[in-house]
VMD Tcl script that draws the C-alpha trace (Angstrom):
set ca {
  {-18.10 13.34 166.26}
  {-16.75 9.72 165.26}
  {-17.15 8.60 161.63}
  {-20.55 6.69 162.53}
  {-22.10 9.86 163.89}
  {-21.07 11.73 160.63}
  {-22.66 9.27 158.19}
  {-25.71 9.00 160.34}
  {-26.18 12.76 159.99}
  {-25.36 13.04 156.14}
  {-28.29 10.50 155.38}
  {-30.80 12.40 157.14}
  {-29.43 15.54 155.94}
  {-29.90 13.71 151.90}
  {-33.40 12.51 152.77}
  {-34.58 15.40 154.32}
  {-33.27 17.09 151.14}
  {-34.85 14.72 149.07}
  {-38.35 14.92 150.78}
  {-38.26 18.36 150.32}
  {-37.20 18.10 147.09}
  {-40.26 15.73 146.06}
  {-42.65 17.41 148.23}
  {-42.15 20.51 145.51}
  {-42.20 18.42 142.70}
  {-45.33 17.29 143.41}
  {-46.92 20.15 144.96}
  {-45.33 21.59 141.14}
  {-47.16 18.59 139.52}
  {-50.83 19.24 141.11}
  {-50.60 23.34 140.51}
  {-50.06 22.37 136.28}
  {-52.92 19.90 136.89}
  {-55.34 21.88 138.43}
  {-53.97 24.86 135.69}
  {-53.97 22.46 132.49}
  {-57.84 21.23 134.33}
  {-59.22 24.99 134.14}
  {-57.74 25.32 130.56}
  {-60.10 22.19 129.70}
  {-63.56 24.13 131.16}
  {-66.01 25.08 128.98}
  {-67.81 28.45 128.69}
  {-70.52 27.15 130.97}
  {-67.88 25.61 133.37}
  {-66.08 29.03 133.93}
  {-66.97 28.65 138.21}
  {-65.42 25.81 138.58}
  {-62.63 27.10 136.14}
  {-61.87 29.90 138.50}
  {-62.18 27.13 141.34}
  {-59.25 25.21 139.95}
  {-57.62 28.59 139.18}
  {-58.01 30.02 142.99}
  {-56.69 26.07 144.15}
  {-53.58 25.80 142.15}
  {-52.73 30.02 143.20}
  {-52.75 28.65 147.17}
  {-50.78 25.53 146.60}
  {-48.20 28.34 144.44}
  {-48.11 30.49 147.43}
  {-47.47 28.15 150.00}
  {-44.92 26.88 148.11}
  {-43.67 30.51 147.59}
  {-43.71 29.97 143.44}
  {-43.92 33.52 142.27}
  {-43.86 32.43 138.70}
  {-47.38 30.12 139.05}
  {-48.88 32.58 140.96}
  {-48.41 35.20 138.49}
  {-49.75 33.05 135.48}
  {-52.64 31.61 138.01}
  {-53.93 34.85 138.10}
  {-53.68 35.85 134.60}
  {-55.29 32.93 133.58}
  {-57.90 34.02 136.40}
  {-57.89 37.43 134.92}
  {-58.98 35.77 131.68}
  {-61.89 34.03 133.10}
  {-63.06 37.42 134.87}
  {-63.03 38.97 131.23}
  {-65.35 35.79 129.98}
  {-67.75 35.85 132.65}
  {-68.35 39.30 132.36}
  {-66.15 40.55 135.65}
  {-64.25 43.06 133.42}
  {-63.80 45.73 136.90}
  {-62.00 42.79 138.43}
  {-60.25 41.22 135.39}
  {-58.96 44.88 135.42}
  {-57.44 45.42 138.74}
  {-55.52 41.94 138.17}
  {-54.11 43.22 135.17}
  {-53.03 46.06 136.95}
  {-51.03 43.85 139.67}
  {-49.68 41.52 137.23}
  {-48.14 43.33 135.30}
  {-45.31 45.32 137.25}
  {-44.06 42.01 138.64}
  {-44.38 40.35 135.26}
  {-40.82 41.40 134.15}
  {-39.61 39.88 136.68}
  {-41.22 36.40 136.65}
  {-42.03 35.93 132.75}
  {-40.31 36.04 129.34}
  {-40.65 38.32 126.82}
  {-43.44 36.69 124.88}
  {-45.65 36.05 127.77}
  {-45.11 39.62 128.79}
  {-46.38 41.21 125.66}
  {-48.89 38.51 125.85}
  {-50.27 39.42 128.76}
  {-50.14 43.28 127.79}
  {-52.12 42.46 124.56}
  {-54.86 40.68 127.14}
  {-55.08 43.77 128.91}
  {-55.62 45.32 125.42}
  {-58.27 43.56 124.73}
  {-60.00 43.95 127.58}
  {-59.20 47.65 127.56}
  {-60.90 47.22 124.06}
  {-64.24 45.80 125.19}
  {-64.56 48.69 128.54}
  {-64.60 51.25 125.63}
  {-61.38 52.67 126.85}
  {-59.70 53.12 123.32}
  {-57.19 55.31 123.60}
  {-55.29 52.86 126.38}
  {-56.09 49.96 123.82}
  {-54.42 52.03 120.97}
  {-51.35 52.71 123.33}
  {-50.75 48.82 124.28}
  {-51.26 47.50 120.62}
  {-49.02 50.18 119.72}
  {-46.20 49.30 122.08}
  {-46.67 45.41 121.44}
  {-46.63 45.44 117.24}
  {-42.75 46.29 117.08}
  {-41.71 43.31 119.13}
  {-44.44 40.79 117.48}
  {-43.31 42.15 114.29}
  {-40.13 41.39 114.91}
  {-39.95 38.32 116.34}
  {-42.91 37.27 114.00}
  {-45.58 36.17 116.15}
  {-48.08 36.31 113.34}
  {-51.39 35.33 114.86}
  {-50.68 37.71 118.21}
  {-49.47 40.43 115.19}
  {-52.91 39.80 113.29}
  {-55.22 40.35 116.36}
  {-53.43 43.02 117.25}
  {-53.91 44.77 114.01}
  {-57.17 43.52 113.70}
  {-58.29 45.03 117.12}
  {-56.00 48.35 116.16}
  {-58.51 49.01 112.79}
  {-61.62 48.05 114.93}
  {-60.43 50.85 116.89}
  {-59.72 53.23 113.96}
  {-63.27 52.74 113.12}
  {-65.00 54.01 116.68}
  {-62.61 57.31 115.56}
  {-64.14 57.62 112.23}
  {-60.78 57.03 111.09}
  {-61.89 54.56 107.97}
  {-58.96 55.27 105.44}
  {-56.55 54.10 108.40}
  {-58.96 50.99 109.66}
  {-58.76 49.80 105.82}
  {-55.11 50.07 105.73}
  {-54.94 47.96 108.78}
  {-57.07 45.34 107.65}
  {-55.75 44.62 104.26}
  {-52.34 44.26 106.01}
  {-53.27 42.08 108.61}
  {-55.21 39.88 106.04}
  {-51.68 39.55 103.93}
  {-50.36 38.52 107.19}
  {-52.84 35.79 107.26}
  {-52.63 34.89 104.52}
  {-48.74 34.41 104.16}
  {-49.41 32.38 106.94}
  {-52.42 29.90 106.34}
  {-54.91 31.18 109.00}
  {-57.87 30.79 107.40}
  {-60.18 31.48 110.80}
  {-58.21 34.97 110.80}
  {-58.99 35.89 107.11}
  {-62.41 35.13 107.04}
  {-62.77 37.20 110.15}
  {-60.88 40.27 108.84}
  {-62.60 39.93 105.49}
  {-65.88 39.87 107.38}
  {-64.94 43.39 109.31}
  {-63.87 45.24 106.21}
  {-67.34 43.64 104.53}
  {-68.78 45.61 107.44}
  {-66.47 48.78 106.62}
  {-67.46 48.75 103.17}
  {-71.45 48.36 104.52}
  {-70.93 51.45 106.74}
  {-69.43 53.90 104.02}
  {-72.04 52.29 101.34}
  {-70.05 50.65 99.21}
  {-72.05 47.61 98.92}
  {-70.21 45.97 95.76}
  {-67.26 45.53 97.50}
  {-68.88 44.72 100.65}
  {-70.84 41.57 99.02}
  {-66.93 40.73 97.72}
  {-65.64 40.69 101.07}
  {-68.84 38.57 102.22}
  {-68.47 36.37 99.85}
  {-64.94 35.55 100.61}
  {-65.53 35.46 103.91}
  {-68.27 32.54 102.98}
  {-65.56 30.75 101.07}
  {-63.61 30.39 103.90}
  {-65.82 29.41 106.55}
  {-67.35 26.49 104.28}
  {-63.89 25.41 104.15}
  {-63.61 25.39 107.28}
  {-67.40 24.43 107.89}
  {-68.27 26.27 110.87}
  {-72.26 26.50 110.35}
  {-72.60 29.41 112.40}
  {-70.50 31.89 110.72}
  {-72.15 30.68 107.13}
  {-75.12 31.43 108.21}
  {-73.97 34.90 109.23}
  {-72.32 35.11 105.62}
  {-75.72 34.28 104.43}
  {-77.37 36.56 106.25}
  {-75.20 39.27 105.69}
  {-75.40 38.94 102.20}
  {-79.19 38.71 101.84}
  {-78.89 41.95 104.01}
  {-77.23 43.75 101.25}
  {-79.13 42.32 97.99}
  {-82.14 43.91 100.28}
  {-80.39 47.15 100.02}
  {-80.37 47.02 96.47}
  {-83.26 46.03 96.14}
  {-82.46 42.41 94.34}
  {-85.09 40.15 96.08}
  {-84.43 37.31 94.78}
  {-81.03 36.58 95.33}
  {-81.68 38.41 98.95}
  {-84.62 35.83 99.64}
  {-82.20 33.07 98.48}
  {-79.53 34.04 100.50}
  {-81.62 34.73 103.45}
  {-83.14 31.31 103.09}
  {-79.71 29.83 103.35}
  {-78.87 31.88 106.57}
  {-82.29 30.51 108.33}
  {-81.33 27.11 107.60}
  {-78.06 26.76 108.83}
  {-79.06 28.94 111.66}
  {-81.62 26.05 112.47}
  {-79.24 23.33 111.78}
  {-76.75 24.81 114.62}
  {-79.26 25.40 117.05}
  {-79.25 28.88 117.52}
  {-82.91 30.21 117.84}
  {-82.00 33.15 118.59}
  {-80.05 34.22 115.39}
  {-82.57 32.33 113.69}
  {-85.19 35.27 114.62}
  {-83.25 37.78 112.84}
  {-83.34 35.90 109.82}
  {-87.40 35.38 109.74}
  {-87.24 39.43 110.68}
  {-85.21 40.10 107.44}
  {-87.60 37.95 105.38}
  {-90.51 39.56 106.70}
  {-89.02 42.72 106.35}
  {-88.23 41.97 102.37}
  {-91.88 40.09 102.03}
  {-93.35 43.56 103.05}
  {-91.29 45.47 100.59}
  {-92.76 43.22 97.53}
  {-96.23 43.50 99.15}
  {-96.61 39.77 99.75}
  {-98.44 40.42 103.00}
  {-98.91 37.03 103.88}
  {-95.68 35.92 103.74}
  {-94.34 38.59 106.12}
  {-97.47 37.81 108.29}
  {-96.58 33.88 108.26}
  {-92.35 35.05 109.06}
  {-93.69 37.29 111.78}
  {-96.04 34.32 113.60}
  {-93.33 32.15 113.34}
  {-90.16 34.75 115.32}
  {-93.44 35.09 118.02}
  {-93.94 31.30 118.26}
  {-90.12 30.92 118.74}
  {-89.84 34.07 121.23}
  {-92.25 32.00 123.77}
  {-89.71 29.89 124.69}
  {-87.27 32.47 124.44}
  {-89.25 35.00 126.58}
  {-87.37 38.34 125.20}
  {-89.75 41.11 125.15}
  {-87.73 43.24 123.04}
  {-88.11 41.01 120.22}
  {-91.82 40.16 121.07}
  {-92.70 44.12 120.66}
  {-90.62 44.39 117.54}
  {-92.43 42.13 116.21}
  {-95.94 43.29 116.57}
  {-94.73 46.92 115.40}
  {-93.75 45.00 112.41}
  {-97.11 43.28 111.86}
  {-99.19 46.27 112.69}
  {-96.69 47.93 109.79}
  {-98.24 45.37 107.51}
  {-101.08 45.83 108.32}
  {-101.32 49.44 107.97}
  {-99.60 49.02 104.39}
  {-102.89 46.53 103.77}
  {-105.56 49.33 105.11}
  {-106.42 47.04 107.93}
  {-106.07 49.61 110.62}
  {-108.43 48.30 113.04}
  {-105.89 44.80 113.08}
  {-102.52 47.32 112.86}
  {-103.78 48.94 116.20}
  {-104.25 45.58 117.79}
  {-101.03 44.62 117.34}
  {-99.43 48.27 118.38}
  {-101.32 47.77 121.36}
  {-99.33 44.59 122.26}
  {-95.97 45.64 121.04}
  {-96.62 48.75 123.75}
  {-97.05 46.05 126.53}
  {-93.70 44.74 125.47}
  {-91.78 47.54 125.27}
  {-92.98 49.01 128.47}
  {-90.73 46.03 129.99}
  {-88.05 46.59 127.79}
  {-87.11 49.78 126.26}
  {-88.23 53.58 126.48}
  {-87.13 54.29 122.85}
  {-88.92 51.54 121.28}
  {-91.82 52.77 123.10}
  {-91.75 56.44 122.01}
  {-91.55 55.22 118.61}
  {-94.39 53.15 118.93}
  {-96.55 56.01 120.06}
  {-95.74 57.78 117.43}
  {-96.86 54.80 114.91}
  {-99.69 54.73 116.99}
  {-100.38 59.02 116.47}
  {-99.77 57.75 112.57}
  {-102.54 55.26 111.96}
  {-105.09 57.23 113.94}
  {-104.36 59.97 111.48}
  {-104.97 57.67 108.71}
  {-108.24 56.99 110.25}
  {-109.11 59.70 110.18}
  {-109.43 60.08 113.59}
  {-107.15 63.09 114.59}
  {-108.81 63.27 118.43}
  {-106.47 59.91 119.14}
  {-104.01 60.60 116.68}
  {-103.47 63.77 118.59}
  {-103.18 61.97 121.89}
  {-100.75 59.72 120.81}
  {-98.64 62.49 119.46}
  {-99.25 64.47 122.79}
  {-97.59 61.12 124.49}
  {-95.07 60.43 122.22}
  {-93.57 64.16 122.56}
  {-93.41 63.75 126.16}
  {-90.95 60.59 125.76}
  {-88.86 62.61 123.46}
  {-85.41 63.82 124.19}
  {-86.30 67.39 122.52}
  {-85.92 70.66 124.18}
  {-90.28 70.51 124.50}
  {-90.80 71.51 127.96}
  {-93.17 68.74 128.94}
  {-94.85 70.26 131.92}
  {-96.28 72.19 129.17}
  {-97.77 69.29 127.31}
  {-99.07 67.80 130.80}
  {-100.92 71.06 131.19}
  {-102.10 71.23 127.22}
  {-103.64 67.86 127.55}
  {-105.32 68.58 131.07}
  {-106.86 71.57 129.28}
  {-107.82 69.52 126.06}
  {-109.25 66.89 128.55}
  {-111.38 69.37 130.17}
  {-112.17 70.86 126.80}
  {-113.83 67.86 125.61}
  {-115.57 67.07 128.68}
  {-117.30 70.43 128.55}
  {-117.90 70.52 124.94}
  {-119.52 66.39 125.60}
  {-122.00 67.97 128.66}
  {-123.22 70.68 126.84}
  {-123.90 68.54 123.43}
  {-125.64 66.04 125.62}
  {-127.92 68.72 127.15}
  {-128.26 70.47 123.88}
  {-129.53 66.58 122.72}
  {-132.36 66.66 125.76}
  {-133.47 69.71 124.89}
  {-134.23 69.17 121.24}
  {-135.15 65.30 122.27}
  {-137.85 66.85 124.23}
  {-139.07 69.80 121.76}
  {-139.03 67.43 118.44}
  {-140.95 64.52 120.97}
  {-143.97 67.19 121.79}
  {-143.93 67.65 117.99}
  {-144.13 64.09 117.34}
  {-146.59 63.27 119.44}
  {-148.93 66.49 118.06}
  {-148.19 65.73 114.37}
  {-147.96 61.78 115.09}
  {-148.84 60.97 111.46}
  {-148.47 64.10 109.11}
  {-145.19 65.15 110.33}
  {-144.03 62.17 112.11}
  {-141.60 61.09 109.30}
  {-140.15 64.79 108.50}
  {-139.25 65.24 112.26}
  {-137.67 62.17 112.75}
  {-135.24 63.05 109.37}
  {-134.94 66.06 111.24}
  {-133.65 64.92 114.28}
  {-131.33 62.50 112.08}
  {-130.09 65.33 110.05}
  {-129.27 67.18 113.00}
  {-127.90 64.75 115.59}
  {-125.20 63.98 112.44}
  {-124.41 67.73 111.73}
  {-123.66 68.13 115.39}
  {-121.33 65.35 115.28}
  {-120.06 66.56 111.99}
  {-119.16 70.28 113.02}
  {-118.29 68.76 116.64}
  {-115.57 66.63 115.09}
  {-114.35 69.53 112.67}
  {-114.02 71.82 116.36}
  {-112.14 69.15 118.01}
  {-109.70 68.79 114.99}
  {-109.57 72.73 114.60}
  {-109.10 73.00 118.35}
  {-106.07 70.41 118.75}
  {-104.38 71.86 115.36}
  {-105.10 75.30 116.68}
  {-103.61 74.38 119.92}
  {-100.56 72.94 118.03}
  {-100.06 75.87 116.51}
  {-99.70 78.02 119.39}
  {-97.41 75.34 121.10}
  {-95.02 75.75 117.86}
  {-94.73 79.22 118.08}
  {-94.17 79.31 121.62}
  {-91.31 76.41 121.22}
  {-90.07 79.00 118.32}
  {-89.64 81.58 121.15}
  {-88.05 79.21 123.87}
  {-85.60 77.90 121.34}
  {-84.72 81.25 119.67}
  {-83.98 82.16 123.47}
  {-82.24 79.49 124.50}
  {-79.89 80.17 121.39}
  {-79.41 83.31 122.15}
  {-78.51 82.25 125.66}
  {-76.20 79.53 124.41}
  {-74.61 82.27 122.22}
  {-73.36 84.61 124.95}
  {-69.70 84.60 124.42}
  {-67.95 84.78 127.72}
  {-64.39 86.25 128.52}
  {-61.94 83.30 127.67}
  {-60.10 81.92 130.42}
  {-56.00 82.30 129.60}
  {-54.57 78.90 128.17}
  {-51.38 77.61 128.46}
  {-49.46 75.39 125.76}
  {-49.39 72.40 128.17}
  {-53.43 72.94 128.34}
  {-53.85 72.67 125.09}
  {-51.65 69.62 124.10}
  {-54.17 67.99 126.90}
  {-57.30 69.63 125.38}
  {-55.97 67.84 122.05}
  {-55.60 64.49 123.62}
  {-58.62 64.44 124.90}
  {-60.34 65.39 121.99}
  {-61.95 68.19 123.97}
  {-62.47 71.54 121.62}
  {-60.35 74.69 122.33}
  {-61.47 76.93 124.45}
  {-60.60 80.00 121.76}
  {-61.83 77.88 118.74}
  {-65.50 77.40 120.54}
  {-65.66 81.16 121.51}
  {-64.41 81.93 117.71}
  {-67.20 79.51 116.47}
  {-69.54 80.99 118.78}
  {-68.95 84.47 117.78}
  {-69.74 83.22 114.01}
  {-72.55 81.80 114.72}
  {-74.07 84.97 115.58}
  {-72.83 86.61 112.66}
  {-73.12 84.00 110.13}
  {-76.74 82.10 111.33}
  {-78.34 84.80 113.31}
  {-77.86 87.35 111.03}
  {-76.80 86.54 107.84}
  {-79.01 83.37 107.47}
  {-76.87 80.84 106.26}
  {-79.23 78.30 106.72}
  {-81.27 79.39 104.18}
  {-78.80 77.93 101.56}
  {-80.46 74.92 100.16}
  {-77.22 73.18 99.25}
  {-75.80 73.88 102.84}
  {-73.16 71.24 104.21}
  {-71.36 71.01 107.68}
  {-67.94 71.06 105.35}
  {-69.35 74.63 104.12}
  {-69.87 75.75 107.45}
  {-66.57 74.32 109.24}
  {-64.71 76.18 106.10}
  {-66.35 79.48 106.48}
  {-65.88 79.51 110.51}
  {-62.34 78.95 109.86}
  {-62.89 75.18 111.62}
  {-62.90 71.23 110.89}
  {-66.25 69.44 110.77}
  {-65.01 67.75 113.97}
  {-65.07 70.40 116.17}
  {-68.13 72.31 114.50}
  {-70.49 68.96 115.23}
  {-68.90 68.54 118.87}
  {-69.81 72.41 119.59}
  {-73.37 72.25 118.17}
  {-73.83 69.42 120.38}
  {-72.97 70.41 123.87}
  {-74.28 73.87 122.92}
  {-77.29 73.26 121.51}
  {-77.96 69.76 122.37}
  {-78.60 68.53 118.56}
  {-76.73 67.37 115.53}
  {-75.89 69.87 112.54}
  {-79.30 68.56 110.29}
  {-81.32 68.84 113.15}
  {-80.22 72.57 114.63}
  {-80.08 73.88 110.68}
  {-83.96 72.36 110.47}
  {-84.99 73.63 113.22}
  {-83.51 77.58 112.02}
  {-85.23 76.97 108.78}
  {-88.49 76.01 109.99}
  {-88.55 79.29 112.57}
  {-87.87 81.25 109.13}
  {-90.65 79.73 107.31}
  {-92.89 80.17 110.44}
  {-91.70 84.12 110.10}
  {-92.04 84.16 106.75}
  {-95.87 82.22 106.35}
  {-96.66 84.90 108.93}
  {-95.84 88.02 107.00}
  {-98.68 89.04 105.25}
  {-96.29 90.31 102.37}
  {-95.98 86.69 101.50}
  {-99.48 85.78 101.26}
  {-99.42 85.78 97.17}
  {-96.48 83.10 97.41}
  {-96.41 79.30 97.13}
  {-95.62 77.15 100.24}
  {-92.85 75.33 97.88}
  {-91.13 79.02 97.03}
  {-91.60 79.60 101.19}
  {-89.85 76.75 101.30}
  {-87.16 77.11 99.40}
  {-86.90 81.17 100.47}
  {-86.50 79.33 104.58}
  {-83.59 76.77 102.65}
  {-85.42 73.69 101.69}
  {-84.52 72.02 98.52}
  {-88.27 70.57 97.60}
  {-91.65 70.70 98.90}
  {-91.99 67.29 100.22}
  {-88.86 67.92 103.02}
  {-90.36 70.85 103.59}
  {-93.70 69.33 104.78}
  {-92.18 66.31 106.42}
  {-89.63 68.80 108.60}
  {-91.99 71.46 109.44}
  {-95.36 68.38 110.43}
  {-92.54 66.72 112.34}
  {-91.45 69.77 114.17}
  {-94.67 71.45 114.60}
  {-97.40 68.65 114.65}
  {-99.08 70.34 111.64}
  {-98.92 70.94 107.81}
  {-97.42 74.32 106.52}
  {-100.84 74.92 104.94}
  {-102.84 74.66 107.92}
  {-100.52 76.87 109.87}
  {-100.58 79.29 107.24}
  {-104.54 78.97 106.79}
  {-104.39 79.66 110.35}
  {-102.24 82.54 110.78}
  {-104.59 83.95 108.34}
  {-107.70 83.45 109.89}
  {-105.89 84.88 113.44}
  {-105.08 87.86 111.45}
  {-108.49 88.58 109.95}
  {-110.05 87.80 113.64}
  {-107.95 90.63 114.75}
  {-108.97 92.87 112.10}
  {-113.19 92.44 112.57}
  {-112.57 93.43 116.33}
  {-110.57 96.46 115.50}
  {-113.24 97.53 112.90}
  {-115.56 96.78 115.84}
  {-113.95 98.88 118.35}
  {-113.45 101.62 115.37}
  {-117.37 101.44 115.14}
}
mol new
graphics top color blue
foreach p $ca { graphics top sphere $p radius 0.5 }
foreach p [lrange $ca 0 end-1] q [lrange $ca 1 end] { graphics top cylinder $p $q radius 0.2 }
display resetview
């Protein structure tokens, strides 16, 4: 090859080099475009966000740039997590991360793990959350990355707080606010004063919640986001509800509404004009809460959400029924039923039982039993509801029965007192027809004292059979089976998981039929889960877990229900007859009268009078026809 030759080649070697070289630069170029132009997108542009995304990630991989393809698709993974996509989101983390080392530094490592954190967070999977914040504060801490070290902290007490853990969620709070705060984030300490506000609301201690509002306030009018004042506001008012201060609560509620309105967000705006009608209703100015109420359903038409459209009757049928108008209250429970039979099968249980309520008030116990027939059937008790089916099949036919004869026992004297009339047409023509008057209404009269009689009778029996049933079913639950052998390395896992120990449920087990069956510890008035836990020999934690997958109820609920059977044994031992319902009360482990008749109507469906009253009369019926077989 002469000299020619060899500088012929070299140039096309150096341009071909060069081509290459500004191919990649600008194939480099257009991937941070389209990267920097899915950055830009808004929260209703996130489609064509992942469309720039998914773009720039093929122009990477053609290229073979490992680097932007990883940090394409954690920005993709990002998007996922805002549009809801959390399964995907997920399994991108998942990829990303192994081959993250390689590709990333340090920072943008433990960046991306605290993104996986977070979404971790929000799938409800806490105990991976705790393990990646846990790995990540060390290295933020000491590198100081404060605002990645803040959220982190932040998201680490949120999590504290799910565990019931409030002492360490408060610890991480206050020292992620002096993080903050050492560092000028002001959007950081008005939202970690805003959390422990909500700490403080949870454990009651509404002083220094309203101080931790109120700072949070501060803040945000510094900064003046309108939104977040207005949830101040609201927040605020919430609290001077619960203690009962009206007006400053109506003030600051007032002030929430407004800015609400001002930042166009109907929506939030609602549960303003709820909280206002709700603290209207409380000071008895009816109209008021009638005129918040009207407005939240003129709103809700264009927002078309039939959960708040049904809350929102119940609440105007409430005022209602506080002003006597029950006639107007069942109106609007009528419409708030049509709503929530789109929406929600708890909201509509309750509302059957409001329904059961006003009926009662009425006076009119045949629907007020219905209802209550209806809203036991959407319960999640331990009521077996074929039962109930069949109980208000036989009530049905019942009634029609008792309505035919009536109506033929109405021809009969129609046509007797009319062949009077028309032989005494002027001398007795008058008394007959105040006869017939006076006798058509004490028909009706005794009719509707048999139908109340019937359904409370009927109630009765129900209770006592439920008594049975759940007396067996504890029983059942209380059959201690032979223990399966555990190993060490089972019960470190057991402890992980927060499952209970095999041997500490059959211990607890084995107490309970000592300790409830037969010594009746439920019949301490001043009875606590703490007392309990100590006397098992357990923590409250694993006494409340056991009592609900045994018994499927919380502590108050399964300790009501025991004390409500002994009262039902006791009111029906005759030895007891001379004693007051409050001292039955307090002999089944009731503290006062009142929460003795509001547990045992709400467990029963009747007063502890009436079940007594009829007990008694059951027990005298029995008594004439054994005298009568005697005779």
């Amino acid at each position: 090859m002469n000299s020619k030759q060899l500088i012929l080649t070299t140039c096309i070697l150096l341009f071909s080099i060069q081509h290459s070289f500004c191919s990649t630069m600008a194939d480099t170029a257009q991937i941070s475009a389209l990267f920097q132009k899915s950055k830009m997108c808004k929260a209703t542009s996130l489609d064509s966000a992942e469309l720039y995304l998914n773009q720039g990630i093929q122009i990477a991989d053609k290229i073979g740039d490992d680097k932007f393809i990883l940090r394409g698709q954690w920005q993709l993974a990002n998007v996922s997590v805002k549009k809801g996509l959390w399964e995907k989101a997920d399994s991108l983390y998942v990829s990303i991360l192994p081959t993250a080392i390689l590709y990333v530094d340090s920072i943008e490592l433990y960046q991306i793990m605290v993104d996986y954190a977070h979404l971790k967070y929000r799938q409800g999977d806490y105990e991976k959350a705790q393990h990646i914040y846990t790995t990540v504060v060390p290295f933020f801490k000491k590198h100081k990355h404060a605002e990645l070290l803040v959220q982190c902290q932040i998201n680490r007490a949120k999590i504290k707080i799910k565990q019931n853990d409030f002492t360490q969620a408060m610890s991480l709070f206050i020292e992620a606010l002096h993080l903050a705060e050492s560092h000028n984030q002001l959007n950081k300490q008005a939202l970690i004063y805003g959390n422990m506000g909500r700490l403080y609301f949870k454990t009651e201690d509404y002083d220094k919640c309203l101080d931790c509002f109120y700072h949070s306030l501060a803040i945000h009018k510094k900064l003046n986001n309108k939104e977040n004042i207005a949830v101040c506001h609201q927040s605020i008012g919430t609290i001077y509800i619960i203690k009962n201060d009206y007006p400053k609560a109506k003030e600051q509620l007032l002030l929430a509404g407004l800015h609400f309105k001002e930042a166009g967000l109907p929506a939030k705006y609602i549960t303003v004009l709820n909280n206002l009608g709700v603290l209207h209703k409380r000071q008895k100015h009816y109209q008021l809460a009638l005129k918040n109420y009207e407005e939240i359903l003129t709103i809700n038409q264009t927002i078309k959400n039939n959960a708040i459209e049904g809350n929102t009757f119940n609440n105007i049928s409430q005022v209602y029924t506080a002003q006597g108008k029950y006639e107007l209250a069942l109106k609007s429970l009528q419409k708030a039923l049509k709503a929530y039979q789109q929406h929600s099968e708890q909201d509509l249980r309750e509302a059957y039982l409001n329904m059961s309520g006003i009926y009662e008030l009425k006076q009119d116990y045949k629907n007020a039993y219905k209802w209550h027939v209806r809203y036991k059937e959407h319960s999640d008790s331990i009521f077996d509801l074929q039962k109930f089916k069949e109980m208000e099949e036989l009530l049905v036919k019942y009634e029609s029965d008792k309505k035919a004869l009536l109506i033929d026992q109405m021809k009969v004297e129609s046509e007797r007192n009319h062949a009077t009339i028309m032989k005494n047409r002027i001398i007795i023509g008058g008394v007959s027809l105040f006869a017939i008057v006076l006798l058509i209404s004490t028909i009706a009269i005794r009719r509707q004292n048999q139908l109340k009689i019937k359904s409370y009778h009927q109630l009765v029996k129900k209770s006592e059979e439920l008594a049975q049933i759940n007396a067996a079913k504890r029983q059942q639950a209380l059959k201690i089976e032979t223990p399966a052998i555990i190993t060490n390395e089972t019960n470190e896992k057991i402890h992980d998981k927060g499952i209970v120990p095999e041997a500490v449920r059959l211990k607890v087990l084995e107490h309970f039929n000592q300790l409830i069956t037969e010594d009746k510890l439920y019949t301490n008035t001043d009875l606590t889960i703490t007392q309990v836990a100590k006397q098992f020999e357990t923590n409250t934690k694993y006494l409340s877990q056991i009592i609900n997958e045994t018994f499927e109820c919380n502590f108050s609920n399964f300790i009501n229900q025991l004390r409500i059977e002994e009262a039902q044994y006791l009111l029906k031992d005759h030895k007891n007859n001379a004693l007051t319902l409050e001292v039955i009360g307090q002999m089944a482990g009731f503290k006062s009268k009142s929460v003795f008749n509001t547990s045992f109507k709400r467990i029963t469906g009747v007063t502890p009078s009436f079940y007594k009253k009829q007990i008694q009369n059951t027990e005298n019926n029995k008594s004439i026809l054994a005298n009568k077989k005697c005779l």
